[in-house]
TIPA-37285 format. One record per atom (N, C-alpha, C, CB): x, y, z. Coordinates in steps of 0.05 Angstrom, whole numbers, plus 5000, padded with zeros to 4 digits. Each point is the difference from the previous one (the first is absolute). Glycine has a CB too. Example, Ala and Ser with C-alpha at 12.3 -4.5 7.8 and 13.67 -1.06 7.14 Angstrom:
BEGIN
526448865156 498250245000 501850245000 496249775025 503150444961 501650245001 498550225014 502449874957 
This chain:
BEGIN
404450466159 502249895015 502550154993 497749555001 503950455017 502250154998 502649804993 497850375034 504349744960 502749944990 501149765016 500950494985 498549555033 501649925023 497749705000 502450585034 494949424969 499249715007 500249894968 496350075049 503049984935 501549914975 502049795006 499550454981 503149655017 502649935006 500549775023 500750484985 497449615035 499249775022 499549734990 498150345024 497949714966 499749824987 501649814977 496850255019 504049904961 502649904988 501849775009 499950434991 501349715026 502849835013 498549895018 504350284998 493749735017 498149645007 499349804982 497750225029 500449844946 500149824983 503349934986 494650164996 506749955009 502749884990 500649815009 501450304992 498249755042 501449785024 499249814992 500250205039 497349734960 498849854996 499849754981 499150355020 503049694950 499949844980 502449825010 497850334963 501649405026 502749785012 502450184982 497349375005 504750505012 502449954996 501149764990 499850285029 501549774946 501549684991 502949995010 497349964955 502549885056 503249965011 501949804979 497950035056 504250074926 501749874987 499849645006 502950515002 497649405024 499649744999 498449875005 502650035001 494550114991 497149864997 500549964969 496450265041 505349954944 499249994970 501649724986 499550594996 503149415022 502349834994 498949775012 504150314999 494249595012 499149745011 497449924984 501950095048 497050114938 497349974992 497050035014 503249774979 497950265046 498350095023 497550244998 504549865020 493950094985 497650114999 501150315011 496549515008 502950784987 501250235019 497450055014 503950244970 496449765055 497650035019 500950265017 498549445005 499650705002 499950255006 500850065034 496450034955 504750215051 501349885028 498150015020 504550164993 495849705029 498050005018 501050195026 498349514982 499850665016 499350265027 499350225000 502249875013 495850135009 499150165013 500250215019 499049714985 499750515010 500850175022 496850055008 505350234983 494749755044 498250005016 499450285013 501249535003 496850684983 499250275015 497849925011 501850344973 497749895041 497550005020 498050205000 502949805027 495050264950 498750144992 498850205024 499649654961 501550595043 498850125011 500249885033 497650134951 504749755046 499349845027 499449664991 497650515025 501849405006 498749714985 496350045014 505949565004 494050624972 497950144994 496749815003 504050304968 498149425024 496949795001 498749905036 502549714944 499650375069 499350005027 500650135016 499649734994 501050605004 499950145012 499650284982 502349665034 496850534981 498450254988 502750164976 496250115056 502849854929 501950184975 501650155012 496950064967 505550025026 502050215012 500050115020 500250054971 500249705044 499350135028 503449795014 492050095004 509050095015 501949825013 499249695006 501450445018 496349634990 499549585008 500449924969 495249925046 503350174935 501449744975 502749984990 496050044982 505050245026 502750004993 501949835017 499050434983 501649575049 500249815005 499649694997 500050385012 497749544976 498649815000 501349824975 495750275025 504649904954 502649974975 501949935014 499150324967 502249825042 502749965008 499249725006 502350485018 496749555008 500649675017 499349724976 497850235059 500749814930 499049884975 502249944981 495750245006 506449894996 502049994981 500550124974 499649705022 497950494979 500550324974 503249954992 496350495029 504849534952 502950194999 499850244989 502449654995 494750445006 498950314999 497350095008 502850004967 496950185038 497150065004 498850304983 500949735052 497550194932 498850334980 498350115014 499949864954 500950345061 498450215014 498550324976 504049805049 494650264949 498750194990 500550295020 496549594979 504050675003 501050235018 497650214984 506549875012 492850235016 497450264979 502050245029 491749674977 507450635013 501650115019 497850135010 504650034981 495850135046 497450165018 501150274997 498349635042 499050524957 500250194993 502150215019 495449844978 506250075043 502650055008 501050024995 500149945011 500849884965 502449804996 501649785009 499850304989 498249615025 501049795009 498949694978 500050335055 502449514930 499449834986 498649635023 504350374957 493449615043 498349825012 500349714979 496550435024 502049384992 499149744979 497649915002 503849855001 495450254971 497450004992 500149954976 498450275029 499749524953 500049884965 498450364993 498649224997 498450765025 497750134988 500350374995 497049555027 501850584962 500650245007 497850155024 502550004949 496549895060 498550045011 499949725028 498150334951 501249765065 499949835030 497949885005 502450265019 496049724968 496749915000 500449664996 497550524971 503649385013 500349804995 500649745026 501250334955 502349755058 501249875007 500450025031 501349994953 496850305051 500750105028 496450065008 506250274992 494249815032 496750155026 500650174982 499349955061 503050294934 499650224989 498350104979 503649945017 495950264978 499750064967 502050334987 493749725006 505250294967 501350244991 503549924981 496950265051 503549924937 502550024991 502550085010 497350024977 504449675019 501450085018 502550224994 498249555017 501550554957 502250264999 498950135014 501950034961 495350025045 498350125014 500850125032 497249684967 503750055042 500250005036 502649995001 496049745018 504450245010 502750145011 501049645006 498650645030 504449444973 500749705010 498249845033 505650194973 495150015034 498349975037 497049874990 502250545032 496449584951 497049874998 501249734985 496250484994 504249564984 500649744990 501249715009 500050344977 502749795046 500349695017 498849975021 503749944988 494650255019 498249845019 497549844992 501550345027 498449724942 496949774995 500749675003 497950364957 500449575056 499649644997 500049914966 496249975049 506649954946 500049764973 498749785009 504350104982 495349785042 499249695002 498649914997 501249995017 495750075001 497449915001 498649964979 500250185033 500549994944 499850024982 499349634982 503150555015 499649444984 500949675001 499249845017 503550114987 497149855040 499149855021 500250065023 500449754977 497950185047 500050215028 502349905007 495150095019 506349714977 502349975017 502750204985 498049455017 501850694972 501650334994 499350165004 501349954976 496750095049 499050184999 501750245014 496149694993 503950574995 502350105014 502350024995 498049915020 502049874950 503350014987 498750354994 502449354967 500650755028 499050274981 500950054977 499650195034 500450004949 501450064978 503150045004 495650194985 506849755008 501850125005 501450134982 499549755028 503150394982 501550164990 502149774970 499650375060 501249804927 502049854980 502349925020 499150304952 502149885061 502349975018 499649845023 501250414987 496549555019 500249755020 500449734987 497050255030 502749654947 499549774979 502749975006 496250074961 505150115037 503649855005 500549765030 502450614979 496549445031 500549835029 499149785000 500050325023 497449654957 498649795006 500849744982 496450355015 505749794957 500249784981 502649725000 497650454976 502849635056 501449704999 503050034984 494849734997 505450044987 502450094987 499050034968 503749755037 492850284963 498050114971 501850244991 494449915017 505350024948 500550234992 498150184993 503349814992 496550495004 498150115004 498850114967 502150105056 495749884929 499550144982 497750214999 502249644985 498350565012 497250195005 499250034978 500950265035 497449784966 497350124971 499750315004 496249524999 505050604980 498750365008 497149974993 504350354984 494149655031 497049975000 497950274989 501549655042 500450614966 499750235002 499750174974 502249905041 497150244953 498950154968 502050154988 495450085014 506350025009 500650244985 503149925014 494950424993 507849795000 502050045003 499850135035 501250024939 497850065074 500250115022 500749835014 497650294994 501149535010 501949755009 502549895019 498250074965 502649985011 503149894994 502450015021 498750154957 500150105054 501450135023 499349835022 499950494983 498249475021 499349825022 500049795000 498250225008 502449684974 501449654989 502649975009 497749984954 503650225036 503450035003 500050055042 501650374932 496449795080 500150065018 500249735013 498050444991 499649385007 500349755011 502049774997 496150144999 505349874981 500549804991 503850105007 494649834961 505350425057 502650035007 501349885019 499150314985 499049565036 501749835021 499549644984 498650405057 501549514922 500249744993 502050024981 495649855010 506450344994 502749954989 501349644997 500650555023 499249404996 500749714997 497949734983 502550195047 496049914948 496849854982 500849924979 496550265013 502649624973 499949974977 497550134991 502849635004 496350604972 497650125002 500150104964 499750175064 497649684927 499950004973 496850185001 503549484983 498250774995 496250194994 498949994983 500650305015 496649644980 498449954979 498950234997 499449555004 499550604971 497950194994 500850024966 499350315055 498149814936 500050064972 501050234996 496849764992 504250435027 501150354991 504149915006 493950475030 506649494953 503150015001 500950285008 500449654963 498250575041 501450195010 500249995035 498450254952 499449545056 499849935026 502849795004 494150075002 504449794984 503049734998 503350175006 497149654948 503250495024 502450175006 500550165024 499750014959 498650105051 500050235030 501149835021 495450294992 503049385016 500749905019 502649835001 495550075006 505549914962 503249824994 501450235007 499649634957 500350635033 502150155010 500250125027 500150074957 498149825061 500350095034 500549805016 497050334998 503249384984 500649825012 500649794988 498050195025 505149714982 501949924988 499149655012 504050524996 495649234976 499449775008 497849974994 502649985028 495350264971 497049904988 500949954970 496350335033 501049534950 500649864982 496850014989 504749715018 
């Protein structure tokens, strides 16, 4: 694991410990820990609609996500897609790797059917389309992807959601760093 999820995990289990508030102590009051939640949307709302696919991302939103964790693998283009797997076999008709294929093959495979015939025909989509679909969701991506090549195509997509709120997860802080310095607000 890298520096960066370290530090993550860290400052989550931090959040997490109560807070004593001065006049719980001055009353004798029990200190009870604060109450809330933040509500993401794994991959989408992944439990009823096909993994990273615009229908679950939508499907969050309307659901009331105040985020949705999308997964980013890139095609052998460069074009950064949403996909957990490294490979298309799983979640799509397709098969093969998808650093492998070109963006064009990759969003045309069926994500749906997969899941259930009534998606059938959802397809894989782009990182940069995820911006339209998230409502007023904030957006967190997963660099899903192996290597630093990437990065470029992360920053590529994630240039028209200037107005987003957009938090990046991966274990290579040199990725982490690439996409904070091309874009001002990620976190």
């Amino acid at each position: 694991m890298g520096g960066g999820a370290i530090t993550i995990i860290a400052i989550a289990a931090l959040a997490m410990l109560p807070r004593v508030r001065r006049a719980d102590i001055a009353s004798g009051q029990r200190a009870r820990p604060p109450i809330a939640a933040r509500i993401v949307g794994l991959r989408g709302a992944s439990a009823v609609a096909p993994e990273n696919t615009l229908a679950a991302v939508r499907q969050a939103a309307a659901e009331g996500a105040g985020a949705v964790w999308v997964d980013a693998r890139v095609t052998s283009d460069g074009v950064a897609v949403l996909l957990r797997d490294a490979t298309l076999d799983r979640t799509t008709g397709c098969r093969g790797e998808v650093a492998a294929q070109t963006a064009a093959l990759v969003t045309a495979c069926d994500a749906g059917t997969k899941f259930d015939a009534r998606f059938s025909g959802e397809r894989v989509p782009r990182l940069a389309e995820v911006i339209g679909a998230l409502g007023g969701a904030r957006l967190i991506v997963h660099l899903a992807y192996a290597g630093a090549d990437g990065d470029a195509a992360v920053v590529a997509a994630l240039a028209g959601a200037a107005s987003i709120d957009v938090t990046v997860v991966s274990d290579r802080s040199a990725s982490l760093a690439a996409v904070k310095a091309a874009r001002s607000g990620t976190h």
